[in-house]
N, CA, C and O of each residue as an XYZ file, in Angstrom:
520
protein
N     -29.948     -2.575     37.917
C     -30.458     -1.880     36.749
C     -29.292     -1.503     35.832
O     -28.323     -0.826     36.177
N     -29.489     -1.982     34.723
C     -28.201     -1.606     33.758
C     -28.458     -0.251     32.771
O     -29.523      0.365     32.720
N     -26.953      0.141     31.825
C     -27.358      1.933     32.002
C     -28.428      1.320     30.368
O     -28.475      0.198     29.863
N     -29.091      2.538     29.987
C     -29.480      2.462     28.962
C     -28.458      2.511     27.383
O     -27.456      3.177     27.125
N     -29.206      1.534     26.572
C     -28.257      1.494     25.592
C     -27.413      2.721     24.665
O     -28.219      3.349     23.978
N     -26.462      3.036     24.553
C     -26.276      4.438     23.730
C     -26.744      3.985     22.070
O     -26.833      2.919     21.461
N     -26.947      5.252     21.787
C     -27.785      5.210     19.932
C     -26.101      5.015     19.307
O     -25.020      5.361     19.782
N     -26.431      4.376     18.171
C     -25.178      4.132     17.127
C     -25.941      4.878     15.990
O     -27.109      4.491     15.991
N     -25.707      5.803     15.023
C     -25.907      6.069     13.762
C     -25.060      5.801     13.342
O     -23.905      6.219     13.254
N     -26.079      4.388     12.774
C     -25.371      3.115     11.832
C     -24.788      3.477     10.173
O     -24.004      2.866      9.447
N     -25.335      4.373     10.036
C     -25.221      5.265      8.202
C     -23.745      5.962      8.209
O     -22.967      6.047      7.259
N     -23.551      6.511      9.750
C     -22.474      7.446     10.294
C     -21.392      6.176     10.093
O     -20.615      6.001      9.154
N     -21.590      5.395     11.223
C     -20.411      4.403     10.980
C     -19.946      3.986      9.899
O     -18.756      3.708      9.752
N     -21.007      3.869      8.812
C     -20.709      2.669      7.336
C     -20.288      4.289      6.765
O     -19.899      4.060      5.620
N     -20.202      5.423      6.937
C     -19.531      6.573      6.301
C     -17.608      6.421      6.593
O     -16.668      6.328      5.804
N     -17.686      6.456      8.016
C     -16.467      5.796      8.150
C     -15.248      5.027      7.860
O     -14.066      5.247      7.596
N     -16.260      3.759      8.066
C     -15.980      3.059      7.328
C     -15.096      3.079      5.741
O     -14.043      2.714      5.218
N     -16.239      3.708      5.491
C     -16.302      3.137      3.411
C     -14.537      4.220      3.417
O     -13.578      3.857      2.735
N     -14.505      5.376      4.234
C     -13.434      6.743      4.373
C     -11.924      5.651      4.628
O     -10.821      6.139      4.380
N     -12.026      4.295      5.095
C     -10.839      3.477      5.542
C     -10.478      3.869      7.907
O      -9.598      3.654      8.741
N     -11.837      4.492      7.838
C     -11.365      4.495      9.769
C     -11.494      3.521      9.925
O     -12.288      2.873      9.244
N     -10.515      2.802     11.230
C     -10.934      1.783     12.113
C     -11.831      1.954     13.479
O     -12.101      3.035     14.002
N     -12.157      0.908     13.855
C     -12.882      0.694     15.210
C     -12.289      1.670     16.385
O     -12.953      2.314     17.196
N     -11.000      1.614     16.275
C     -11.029      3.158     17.637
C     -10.914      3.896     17.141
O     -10.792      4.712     18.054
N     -10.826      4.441     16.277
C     -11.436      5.533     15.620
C     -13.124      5.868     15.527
O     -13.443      7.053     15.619
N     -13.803      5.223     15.413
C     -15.302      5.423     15.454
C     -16.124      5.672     16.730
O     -17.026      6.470     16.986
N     -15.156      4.175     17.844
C     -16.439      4.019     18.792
C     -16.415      5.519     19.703
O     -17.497      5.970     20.078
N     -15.162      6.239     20.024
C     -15.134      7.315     20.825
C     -16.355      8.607     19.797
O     -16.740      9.639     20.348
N     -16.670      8.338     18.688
C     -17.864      9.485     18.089
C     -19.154      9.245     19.107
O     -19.909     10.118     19.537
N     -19.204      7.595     19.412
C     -20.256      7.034     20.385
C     -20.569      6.873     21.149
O     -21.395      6.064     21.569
N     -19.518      8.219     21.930
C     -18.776      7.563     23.402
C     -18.895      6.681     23.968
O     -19.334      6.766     25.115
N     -18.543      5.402     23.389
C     -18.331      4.370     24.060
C     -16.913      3.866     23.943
O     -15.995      4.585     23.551
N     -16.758      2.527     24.319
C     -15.376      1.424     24.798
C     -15.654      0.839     22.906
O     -16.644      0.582     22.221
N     -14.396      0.848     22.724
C     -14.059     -0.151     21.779
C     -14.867     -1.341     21.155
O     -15.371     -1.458     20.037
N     -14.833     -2.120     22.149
C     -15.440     -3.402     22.843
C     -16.312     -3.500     22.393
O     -16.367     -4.029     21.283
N     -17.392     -3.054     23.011
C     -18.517     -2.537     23.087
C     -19.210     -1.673     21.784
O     -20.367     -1.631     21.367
N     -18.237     -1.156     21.441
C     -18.887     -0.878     19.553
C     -18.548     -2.030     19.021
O     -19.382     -2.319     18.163
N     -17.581     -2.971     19.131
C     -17.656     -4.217     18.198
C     -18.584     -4.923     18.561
O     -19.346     -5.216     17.640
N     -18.825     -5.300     19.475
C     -20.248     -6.141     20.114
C     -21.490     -5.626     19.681
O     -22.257     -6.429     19.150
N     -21.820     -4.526     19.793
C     -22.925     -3.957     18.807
C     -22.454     -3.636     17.341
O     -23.172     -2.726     16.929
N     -21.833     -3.893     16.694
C     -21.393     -4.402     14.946
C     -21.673     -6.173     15.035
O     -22.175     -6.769     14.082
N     -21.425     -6.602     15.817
C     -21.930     -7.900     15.492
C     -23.601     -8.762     16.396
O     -24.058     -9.905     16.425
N     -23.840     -7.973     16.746
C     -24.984     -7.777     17.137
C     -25.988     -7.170     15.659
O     -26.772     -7.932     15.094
N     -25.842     -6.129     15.336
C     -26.360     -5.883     14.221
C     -26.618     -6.201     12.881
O     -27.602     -5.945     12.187
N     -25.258     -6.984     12.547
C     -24.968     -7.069     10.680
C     -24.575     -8.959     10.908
O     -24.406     -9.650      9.903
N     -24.461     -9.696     12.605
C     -24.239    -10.741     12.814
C     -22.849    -11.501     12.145
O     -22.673    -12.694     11.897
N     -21.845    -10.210     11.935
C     -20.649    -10.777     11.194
C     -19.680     -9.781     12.566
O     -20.188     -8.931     13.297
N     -18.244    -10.220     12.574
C     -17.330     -9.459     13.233
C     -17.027     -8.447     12.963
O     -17.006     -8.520     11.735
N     -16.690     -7.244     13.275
C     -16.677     -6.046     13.564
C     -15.699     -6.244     12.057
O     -16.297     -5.691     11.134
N     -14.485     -6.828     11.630
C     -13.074     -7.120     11.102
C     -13.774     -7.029      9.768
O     -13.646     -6.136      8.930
N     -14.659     -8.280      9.705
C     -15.291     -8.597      7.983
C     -16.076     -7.541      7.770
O     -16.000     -7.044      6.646
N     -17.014     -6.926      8.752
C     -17.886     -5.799      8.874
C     -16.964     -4.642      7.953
O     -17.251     -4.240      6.825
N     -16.053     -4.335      8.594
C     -15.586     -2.734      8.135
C     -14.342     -3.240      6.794
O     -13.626     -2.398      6.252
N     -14.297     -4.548      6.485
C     -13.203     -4.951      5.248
C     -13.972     -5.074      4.214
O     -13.541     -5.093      3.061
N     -15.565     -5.200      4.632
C     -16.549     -5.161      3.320
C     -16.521     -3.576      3.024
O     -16.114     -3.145      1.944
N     -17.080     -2.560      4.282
C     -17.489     -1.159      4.123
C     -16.140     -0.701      3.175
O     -16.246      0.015      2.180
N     -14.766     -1.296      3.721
C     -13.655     -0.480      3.135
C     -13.077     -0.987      1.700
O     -12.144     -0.454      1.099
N     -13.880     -2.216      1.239
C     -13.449     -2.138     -0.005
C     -14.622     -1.284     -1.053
O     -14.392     -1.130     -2.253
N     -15.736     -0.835     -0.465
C     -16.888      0.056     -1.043
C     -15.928      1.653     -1.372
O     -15.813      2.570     -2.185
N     -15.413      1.139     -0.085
C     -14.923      2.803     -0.140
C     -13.341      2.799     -1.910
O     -13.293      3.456     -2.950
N     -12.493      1.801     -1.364
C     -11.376      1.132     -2.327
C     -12.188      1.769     -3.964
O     -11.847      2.710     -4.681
N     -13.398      0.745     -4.106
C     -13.821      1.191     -5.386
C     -13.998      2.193     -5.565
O     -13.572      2.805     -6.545
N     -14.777      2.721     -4.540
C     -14.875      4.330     -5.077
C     -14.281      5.458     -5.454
O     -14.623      6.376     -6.200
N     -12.740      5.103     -4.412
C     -11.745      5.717     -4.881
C     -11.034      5.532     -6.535
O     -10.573      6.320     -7.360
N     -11.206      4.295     -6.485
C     -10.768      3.733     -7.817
C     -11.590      4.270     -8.843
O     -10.928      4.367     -9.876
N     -12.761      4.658     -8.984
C     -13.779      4.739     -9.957
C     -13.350      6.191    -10.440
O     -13.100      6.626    -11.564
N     -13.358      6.938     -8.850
C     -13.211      8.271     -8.997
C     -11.927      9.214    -10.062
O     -11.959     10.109    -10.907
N     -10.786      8.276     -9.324
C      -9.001      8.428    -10.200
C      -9.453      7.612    -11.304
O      -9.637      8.778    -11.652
N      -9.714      7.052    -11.949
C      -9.979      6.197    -13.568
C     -10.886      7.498    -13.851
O     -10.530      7.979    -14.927
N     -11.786      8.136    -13.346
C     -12.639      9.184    -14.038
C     -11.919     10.410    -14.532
O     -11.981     10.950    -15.637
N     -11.136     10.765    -13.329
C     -10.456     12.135    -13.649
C      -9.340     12.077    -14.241
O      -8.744     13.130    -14.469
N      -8.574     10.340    -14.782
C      -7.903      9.765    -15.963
C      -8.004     10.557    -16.967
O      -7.446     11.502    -17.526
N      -9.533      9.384    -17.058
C     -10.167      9.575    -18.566
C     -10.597     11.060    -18.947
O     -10.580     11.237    -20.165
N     -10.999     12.229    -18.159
C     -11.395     13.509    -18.474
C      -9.892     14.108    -18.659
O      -9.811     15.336    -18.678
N      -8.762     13.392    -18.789
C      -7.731     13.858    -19.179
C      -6.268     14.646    -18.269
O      -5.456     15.484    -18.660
N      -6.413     13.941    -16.953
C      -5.341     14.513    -15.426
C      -4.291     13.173    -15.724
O      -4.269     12.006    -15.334
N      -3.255     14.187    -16.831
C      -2.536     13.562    -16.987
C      -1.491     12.601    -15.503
O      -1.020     11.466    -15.421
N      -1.523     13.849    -14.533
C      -0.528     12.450    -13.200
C      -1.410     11.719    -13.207
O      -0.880     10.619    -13.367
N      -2.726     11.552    -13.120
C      -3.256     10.659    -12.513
C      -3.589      9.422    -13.694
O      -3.906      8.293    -13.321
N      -3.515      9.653    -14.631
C      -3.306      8.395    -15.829
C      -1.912      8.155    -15.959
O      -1.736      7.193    -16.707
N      -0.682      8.715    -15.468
C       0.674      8.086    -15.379
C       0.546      7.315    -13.808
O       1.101      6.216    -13.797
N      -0.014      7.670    -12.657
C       0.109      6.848    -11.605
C      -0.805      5.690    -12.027
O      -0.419      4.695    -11.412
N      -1.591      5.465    -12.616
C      -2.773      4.540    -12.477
C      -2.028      3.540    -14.095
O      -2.715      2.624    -14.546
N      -0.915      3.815    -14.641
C      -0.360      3.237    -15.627
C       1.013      2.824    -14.625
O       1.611      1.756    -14.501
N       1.061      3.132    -14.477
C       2.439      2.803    -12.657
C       2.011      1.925    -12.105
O       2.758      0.947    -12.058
N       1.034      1.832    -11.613
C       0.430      1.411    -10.095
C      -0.245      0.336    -10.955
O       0.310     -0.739    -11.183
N      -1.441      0.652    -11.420
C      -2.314     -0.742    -12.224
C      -1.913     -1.522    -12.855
O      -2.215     -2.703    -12.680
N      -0.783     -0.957    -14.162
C      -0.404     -1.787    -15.560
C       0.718     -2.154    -14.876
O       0.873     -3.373    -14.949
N       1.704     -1.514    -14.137
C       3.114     -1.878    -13.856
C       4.300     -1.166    -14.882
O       5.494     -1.364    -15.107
N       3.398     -0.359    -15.294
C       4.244      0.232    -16.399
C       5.447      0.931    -15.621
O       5.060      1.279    -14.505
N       6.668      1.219    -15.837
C       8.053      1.897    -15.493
C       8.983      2.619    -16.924
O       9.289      2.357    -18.087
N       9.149      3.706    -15.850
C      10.197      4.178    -16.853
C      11.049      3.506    -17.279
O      10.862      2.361    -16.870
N      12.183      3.588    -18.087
C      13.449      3.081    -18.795
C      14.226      3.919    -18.008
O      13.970      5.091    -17.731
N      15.286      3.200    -17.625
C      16.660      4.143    -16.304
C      17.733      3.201    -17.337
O      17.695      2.000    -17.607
N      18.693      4.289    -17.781
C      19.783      4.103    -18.365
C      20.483      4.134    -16.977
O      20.204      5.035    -16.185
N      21.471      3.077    -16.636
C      22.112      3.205    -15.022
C      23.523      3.774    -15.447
O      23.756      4.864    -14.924
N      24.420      3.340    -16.189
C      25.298      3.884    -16.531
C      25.686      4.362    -18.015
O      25.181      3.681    -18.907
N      26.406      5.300    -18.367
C      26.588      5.793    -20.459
C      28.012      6.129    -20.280
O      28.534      6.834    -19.415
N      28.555      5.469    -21.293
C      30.050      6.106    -21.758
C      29.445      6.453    -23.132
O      28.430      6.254    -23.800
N      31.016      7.285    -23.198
C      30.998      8.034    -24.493
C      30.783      7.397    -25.658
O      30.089      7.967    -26.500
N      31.424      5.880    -25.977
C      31.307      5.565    -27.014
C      30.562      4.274    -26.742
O      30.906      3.173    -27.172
N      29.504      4.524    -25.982
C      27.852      3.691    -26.390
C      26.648      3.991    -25.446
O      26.781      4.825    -24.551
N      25.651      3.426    -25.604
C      24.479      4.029    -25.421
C      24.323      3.291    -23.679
O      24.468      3.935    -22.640
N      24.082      2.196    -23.753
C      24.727      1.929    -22.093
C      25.285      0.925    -21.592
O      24.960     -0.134    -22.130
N      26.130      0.841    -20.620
C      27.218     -0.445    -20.133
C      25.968     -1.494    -19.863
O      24.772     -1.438    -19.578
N      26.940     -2.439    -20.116
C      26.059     -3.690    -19.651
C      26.759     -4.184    -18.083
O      27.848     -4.750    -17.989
N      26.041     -3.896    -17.143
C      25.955     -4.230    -15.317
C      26.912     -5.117    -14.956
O      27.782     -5.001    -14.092
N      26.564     -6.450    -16.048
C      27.181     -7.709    -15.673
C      28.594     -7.887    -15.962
O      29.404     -8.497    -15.264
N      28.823     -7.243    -17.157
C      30.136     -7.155    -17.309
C      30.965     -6.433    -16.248
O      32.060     -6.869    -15.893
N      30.290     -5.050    -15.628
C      31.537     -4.939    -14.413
C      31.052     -5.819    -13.282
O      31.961     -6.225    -12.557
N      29.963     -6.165    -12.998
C      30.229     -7.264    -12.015
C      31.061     -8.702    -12.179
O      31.194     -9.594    -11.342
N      31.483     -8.637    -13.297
C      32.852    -10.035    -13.415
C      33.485     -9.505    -13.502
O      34.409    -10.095    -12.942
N      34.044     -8.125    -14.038
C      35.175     -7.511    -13.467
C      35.799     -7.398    -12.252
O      36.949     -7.465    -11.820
N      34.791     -7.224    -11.868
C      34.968     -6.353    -10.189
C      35.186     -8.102     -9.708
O      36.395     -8.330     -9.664
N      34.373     -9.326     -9.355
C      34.668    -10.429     -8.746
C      35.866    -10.956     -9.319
O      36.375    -11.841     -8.630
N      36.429    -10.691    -10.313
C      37.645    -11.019    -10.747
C      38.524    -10.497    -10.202
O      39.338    -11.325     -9.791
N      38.832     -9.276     -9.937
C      39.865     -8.052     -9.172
C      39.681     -8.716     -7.880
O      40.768     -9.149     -7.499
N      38.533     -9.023     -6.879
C      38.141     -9.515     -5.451
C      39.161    -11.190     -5.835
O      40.133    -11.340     -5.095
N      38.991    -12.003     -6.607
C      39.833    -13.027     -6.521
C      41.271    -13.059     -6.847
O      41.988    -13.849     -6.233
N      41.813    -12.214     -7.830
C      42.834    -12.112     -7.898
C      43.594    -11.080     -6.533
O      44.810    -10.957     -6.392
N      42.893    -10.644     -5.937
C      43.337    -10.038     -4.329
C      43.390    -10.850     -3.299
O      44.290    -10.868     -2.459
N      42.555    -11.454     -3.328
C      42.459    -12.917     -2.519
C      43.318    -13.759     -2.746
O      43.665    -14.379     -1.741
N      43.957    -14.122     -3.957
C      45.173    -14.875     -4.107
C      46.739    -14.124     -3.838
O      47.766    -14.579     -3.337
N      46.431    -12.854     -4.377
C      47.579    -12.169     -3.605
C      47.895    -12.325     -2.020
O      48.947    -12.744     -1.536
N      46.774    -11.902     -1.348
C      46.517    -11.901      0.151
C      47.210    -13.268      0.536
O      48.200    -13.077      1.243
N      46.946    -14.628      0.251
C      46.991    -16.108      0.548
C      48.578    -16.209      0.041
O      49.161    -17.060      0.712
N      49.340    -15.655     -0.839
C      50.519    -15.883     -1.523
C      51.103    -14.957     -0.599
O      52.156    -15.405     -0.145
N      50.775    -13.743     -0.125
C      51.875    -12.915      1.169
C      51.692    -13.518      2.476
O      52.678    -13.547      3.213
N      50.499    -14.048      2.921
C      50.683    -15.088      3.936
C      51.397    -16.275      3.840
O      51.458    -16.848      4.928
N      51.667    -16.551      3.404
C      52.687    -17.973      3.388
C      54.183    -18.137      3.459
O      54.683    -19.261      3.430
């Protein structure tokens, strides 16, 4: 005689879900094995437990998304500079280095400086060995 089946509240799980939990995270609400909650996810919806909760969690993705674009647009300014960051790719301007008499060095020029000083040391080095 095998035990009787345990109840899944299936609404509970797809809450989960949509929140970004995984599978051991859920099945212990059911007290059950892992396993055994994926086997009844694909028993039920006839897809793998994997595609199952990557559909629920991009429900959840949008919603989050819908939610931060809302409280954007009602005017939360961090959250229209992260979502101009993060979405558009937008970045600040970083001045890396300023002398006095200009607005900022150009990188490349001390990097041929600097590999110039590294070769002319290197020829020193090779001229005291010999």
């Amino acid at each position: 005689m095998s035990r009787p089946e345990k109840e899944i509240d299936w609404k509970k799980v797809d809450q989960f879900l949509i929140a970004g939990c995984i599978g051991t995270q859920i099945a212990p609400h059911f007290d059950m094995h892992v396993n055994t909650f994926y086997d009844r996810v694909k028993e039920k919806y006839g897809i793998c437990f994997t595609e199952y909760s990557a559909l629920k969690r991009c429900q959840g993705d949008s919603l989050l998304h819908a939610k931060q674009y809302e409280k954007a647009m009602s005017g939360d300014n961090t959250l229209l500079i992260w979502l101009g960051k993060v979405r558009l790719n937008q970045t600040e301007y970083q001045q890396l280095l300023v002398a006095p008499n200009q607005t900022t060095v150009d990188l490349s020029d001390i990097n041929i400086r600097q590999q110039a000083k590294i070769v002319e040391l290197e020829k020193k080095l090779a001229d005291a060995g010999k």
